[in-house]
DSSP file (Angstrom, degrees, kcal/mol; ACC not computed):
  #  RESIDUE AA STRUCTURE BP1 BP2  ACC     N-H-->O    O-->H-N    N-H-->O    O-->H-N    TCO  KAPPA ALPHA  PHI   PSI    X-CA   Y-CA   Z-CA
    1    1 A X              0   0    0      0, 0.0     2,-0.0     0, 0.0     0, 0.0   0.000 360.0 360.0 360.0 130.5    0.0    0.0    0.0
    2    2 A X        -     0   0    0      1,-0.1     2,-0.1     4,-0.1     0, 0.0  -0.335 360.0-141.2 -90.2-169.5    1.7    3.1   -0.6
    3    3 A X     >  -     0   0    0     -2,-0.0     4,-3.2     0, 0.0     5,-0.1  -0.396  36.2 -75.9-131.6-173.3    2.1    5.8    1.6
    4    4 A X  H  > S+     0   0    0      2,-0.2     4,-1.3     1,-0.2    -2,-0.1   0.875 125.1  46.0 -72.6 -28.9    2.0    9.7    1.5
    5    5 A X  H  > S+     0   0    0      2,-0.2     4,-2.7     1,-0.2    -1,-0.2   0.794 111.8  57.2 -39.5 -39.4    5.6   10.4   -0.1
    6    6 A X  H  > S+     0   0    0      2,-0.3     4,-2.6     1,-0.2    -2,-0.2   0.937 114.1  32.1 -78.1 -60.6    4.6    7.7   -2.4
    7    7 A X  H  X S+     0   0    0     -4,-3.2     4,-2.6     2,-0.2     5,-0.3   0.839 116.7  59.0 -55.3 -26.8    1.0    9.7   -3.7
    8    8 A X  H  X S+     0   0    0     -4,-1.3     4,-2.3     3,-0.2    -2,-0.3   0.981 110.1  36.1 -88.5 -55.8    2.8   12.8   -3.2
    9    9 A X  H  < S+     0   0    0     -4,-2.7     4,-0.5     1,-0.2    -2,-0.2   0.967 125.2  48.7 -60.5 -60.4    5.9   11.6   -6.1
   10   10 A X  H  < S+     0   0    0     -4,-2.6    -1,-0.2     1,-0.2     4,-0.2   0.823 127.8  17.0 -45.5 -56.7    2.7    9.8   -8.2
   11   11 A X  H >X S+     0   0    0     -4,-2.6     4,-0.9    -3,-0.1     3,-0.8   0.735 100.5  84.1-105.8 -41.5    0.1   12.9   -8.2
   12   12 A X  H 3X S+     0   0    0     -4,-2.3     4,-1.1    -5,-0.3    -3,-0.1   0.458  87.7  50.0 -78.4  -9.1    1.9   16.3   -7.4
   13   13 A X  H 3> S+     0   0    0     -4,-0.5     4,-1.6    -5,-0.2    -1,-0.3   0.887 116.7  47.1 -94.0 -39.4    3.2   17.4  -10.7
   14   14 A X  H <4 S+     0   0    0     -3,-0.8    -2,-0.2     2,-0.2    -1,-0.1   0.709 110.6  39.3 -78.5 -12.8    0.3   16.8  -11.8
   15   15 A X  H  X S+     0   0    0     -4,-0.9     4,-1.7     2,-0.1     3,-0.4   0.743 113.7  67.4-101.8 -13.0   -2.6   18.5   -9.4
   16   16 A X  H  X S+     0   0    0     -4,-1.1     4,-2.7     2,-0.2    -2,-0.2   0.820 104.6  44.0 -43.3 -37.4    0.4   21.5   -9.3
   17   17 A X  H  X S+     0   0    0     -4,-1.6     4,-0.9     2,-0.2    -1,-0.2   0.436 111.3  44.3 -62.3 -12.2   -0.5   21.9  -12.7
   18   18 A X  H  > S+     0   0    0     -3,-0.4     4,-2.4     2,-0.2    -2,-0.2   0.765 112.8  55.9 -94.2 -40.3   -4.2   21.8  -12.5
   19   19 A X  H  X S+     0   0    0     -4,-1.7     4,-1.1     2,-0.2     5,-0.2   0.969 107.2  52.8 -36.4 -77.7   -3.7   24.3   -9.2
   20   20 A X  H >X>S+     0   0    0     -4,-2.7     4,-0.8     2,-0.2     5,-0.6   0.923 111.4  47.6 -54.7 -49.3   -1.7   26.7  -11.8
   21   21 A X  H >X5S+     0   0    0     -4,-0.9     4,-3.4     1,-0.2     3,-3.2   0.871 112.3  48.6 -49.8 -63.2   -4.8   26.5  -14.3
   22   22 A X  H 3X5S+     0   0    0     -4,-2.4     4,-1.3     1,-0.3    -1,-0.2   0.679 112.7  39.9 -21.2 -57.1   -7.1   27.2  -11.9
   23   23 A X  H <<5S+     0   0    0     -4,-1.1    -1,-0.3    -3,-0.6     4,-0.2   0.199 115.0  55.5 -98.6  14.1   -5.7   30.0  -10.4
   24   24 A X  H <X5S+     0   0    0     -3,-3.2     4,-0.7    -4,-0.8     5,-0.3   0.416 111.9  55.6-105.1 -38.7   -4.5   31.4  -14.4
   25   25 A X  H  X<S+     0   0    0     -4,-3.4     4,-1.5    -5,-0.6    -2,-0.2   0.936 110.8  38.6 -60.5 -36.0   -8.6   30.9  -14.8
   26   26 A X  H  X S+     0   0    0     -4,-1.3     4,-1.2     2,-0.2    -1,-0.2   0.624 111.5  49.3 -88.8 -24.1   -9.3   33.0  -12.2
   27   27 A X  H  > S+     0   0    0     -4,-0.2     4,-1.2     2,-0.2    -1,-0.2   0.463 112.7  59.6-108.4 -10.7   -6.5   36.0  -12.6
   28   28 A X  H >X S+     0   0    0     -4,-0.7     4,-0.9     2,-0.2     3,-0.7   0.943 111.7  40.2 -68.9 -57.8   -8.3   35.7  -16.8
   29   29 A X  H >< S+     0   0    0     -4,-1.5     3,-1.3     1,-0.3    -2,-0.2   0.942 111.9  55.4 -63.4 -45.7  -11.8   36.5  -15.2
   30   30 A X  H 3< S+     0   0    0     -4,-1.2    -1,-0.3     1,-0.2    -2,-0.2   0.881 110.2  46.7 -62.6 -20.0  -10.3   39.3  -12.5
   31   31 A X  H << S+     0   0    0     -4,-1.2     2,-0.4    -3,-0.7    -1,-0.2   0.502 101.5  82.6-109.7  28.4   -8.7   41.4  -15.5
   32   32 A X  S << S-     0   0    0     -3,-1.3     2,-0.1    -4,-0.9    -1,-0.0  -0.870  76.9-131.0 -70.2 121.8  -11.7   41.2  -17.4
   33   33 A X        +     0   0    0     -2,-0.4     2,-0.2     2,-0.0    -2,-0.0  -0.499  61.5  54.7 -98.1 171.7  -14.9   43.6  -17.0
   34   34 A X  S    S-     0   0    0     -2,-0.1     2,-0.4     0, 0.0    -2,-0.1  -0.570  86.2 -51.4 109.2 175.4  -18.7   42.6  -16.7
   35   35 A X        -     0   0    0     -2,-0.2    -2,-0.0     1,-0.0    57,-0.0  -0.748  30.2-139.3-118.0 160.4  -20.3   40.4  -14.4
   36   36 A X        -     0   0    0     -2,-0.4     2,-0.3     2,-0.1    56,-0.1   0.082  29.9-179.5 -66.6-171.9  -20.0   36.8  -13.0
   37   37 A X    >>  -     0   0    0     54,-0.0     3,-3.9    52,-0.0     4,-0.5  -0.998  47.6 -33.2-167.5-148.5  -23.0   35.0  -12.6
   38   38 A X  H 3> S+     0   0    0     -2,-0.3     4,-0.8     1,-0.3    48,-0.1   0.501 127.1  52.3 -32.3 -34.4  -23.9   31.9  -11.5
   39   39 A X  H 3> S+     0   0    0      2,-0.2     4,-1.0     3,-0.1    -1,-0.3   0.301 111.4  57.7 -63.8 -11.5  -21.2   29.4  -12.5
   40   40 A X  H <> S+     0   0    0     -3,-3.9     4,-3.0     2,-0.2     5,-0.3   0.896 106.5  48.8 -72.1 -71.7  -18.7   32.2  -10.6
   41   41 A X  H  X S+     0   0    0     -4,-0.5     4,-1.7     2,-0.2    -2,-0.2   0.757 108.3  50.7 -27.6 -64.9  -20.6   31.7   -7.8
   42   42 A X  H >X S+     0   0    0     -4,-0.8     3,-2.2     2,-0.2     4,-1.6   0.998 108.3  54.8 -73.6 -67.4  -20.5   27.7   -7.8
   43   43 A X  H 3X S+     0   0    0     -4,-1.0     4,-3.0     1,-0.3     3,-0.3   0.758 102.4  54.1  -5.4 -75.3  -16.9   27.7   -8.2
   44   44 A X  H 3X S+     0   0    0     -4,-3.0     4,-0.8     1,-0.3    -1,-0.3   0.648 114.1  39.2 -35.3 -40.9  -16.3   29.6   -5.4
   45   45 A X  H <X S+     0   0    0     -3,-2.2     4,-1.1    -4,-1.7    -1,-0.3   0.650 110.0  60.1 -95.8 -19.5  -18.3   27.5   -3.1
   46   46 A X  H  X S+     0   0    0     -4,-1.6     4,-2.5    -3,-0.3    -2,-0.3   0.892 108.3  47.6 -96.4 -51.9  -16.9   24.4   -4.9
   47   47 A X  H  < S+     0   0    0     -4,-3.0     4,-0.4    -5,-0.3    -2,-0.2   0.783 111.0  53.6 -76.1 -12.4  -13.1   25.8   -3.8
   48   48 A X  H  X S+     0   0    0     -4,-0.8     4,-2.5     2,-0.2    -1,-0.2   0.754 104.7  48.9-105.1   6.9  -14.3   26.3   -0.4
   49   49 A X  H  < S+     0   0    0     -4,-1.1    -2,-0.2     2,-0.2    12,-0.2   0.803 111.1  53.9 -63.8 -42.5  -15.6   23.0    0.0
   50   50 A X  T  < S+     0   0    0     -4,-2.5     3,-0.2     1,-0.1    -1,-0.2   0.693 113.0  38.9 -46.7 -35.4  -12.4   22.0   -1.2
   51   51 A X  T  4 S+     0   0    0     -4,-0.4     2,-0.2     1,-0.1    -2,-0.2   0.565 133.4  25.3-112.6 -40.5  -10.4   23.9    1.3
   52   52 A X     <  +     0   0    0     -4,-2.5    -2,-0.1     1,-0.1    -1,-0.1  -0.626  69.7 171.1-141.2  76.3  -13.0   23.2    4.4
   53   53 A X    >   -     0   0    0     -2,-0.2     3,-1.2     1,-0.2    -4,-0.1   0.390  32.4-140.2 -81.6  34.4  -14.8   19.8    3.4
   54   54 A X  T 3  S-     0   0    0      1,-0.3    -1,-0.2     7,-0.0     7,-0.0  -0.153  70.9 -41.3  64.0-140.9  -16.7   19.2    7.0
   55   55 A X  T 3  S+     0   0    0      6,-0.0    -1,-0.3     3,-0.0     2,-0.1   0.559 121.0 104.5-106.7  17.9  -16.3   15.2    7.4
   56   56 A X  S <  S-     0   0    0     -3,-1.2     3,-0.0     1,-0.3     0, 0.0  -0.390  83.1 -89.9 -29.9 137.8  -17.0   14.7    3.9
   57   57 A X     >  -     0   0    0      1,-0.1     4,-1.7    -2,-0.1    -1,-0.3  -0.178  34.6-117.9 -40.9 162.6  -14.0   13.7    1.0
   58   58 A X  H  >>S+     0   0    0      2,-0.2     4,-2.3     3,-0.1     5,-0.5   0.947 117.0  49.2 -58.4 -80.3  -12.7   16.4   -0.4
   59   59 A X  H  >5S+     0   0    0      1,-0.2     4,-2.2     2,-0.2     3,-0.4   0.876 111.8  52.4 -35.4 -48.5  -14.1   15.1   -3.9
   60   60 A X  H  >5S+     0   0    0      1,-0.3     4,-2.9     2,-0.2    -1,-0.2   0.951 104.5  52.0 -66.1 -55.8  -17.4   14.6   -2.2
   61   61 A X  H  X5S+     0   0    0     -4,-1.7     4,-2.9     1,-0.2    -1,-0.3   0.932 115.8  42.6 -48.0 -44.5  -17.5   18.2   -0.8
   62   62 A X  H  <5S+     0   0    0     -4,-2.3     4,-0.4    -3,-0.4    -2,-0.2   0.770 109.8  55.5 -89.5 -26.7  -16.9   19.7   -4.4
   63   63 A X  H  <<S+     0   0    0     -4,-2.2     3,-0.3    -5,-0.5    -1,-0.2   0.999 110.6  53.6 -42.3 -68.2  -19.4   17.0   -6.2
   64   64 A X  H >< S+     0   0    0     -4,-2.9     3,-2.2     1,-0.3    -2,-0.3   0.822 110.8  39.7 -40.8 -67.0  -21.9   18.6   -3.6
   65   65 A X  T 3< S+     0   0    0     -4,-2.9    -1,-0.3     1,-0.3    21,-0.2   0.599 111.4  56.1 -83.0   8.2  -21.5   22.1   -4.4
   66   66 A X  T 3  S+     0   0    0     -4,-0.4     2,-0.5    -3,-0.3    -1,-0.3   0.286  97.9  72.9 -95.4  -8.7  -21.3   21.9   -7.6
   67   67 A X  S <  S-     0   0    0     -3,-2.2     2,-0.5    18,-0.2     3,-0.1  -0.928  80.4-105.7-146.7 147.4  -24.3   20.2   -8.1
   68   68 A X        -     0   0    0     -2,-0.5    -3,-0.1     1,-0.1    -2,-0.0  -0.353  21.4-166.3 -99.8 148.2  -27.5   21.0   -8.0
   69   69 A X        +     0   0    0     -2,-0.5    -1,-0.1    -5,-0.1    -4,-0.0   0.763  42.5 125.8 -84.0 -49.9  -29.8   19.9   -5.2
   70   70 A X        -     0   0    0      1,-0.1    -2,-0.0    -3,-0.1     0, 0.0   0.145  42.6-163.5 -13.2 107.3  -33.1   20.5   -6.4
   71   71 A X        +     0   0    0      2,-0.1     2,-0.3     0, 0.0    -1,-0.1   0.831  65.3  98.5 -89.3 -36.8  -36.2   17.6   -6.5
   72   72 A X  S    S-     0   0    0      1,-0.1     2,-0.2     0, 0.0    -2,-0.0  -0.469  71.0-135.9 -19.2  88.2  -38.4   19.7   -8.9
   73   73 A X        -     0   0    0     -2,-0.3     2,-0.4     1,-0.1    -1,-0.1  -0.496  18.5-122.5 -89.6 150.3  -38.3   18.9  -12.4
   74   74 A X        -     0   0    0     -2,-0.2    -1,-0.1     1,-0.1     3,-0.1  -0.585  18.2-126.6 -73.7 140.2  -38.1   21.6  -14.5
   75   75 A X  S    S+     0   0    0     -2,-0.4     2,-0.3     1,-0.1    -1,-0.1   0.658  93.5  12.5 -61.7 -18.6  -41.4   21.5  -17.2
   76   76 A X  S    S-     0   0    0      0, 0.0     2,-0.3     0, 0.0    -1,-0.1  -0.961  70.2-131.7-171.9 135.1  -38.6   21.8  -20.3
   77   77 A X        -     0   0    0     -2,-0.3     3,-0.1     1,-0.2    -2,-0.0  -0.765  17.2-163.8-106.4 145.8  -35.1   21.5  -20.7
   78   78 A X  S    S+     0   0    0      1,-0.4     2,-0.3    -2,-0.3    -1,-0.2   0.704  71.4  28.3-101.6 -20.9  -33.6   24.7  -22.8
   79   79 A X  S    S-     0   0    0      2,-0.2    -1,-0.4     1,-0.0     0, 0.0  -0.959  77.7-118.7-138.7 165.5  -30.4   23.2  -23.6
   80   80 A X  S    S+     0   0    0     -2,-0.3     2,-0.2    -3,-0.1    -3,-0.0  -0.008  84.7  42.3 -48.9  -7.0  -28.9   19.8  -24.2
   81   81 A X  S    S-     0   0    0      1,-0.1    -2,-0.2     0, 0.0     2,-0.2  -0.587  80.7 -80.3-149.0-174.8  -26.3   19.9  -21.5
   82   82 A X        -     0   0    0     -2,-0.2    -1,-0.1     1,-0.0    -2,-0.0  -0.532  23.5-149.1 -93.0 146.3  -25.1   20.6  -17.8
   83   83 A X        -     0   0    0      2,-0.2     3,-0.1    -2,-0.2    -1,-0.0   0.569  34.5-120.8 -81.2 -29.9  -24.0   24.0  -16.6
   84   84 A X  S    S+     0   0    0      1,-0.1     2,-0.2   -18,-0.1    -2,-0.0   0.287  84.3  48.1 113.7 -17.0  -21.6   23.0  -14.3
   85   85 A X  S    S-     0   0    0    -43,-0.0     2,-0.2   -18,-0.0    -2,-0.2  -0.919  85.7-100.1-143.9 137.2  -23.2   24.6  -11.4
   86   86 A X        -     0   0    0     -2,-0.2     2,-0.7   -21,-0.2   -44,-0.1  -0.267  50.1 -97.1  -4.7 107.5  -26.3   24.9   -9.9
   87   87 A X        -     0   0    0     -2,-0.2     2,-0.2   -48,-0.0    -1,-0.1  -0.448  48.5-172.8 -45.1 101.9  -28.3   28.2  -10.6
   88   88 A X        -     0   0    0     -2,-0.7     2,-0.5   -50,-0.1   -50,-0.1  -0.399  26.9-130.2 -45.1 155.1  -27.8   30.6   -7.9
   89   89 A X        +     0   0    0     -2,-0.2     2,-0.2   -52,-0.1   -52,-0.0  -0.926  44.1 158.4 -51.1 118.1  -29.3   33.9   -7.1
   90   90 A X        -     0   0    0     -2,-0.5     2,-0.6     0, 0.0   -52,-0.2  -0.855  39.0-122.7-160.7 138.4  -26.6   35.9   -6.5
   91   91 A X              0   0    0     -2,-0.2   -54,-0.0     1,-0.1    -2,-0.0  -0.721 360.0 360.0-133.5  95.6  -26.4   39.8   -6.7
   92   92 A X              0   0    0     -2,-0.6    -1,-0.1   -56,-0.1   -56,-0.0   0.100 360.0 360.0-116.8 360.0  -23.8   41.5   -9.1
């Protein structure tokens, strides 16, 4: 079974390189004008789930905010796909 040294040599070059997009995604959107909206929004909550996942995985926390919660079906789908986030109200 390996250990932490062992995940850390396997994984680290590569979620250090997913870390720099992320944070290259985020410095694109700050020197850009206009507003976020909901998918901002879900992020956000999706990296601090990440950062403070309760007793939930980490993956688990970020599944979770990321996804939307809702029991309701909507009467008509308007597009073909996923957003990525849950629809917020949020105030921009």
């Amino acid at each position: 079974m390996p250990n932490k040294e062992d995940i850390l040599d396997l994984y680290f070059m590569d979620a250090r390189c997913k870390l720099i997009d992320i944070a290259a995604f985020l410095d694109r959107l700050d020197r850009h004008e206009g507003n976020t909206d909901f998918r901002y929004e879900g992020f956000n909550q999706a990296l601090n789930a990440m950062q403070n996942p309760g007793a939930v995985p980490r993956a688990q926390a970020v599944l979770e905010a990321l996804s939307d919660h809702s029991e309701e079906p909507i009467p008509k789908a308007t597009i073909q796909g996923a957003f990525g986030a849950p629809r917020l109200e949020i105030n921009n």
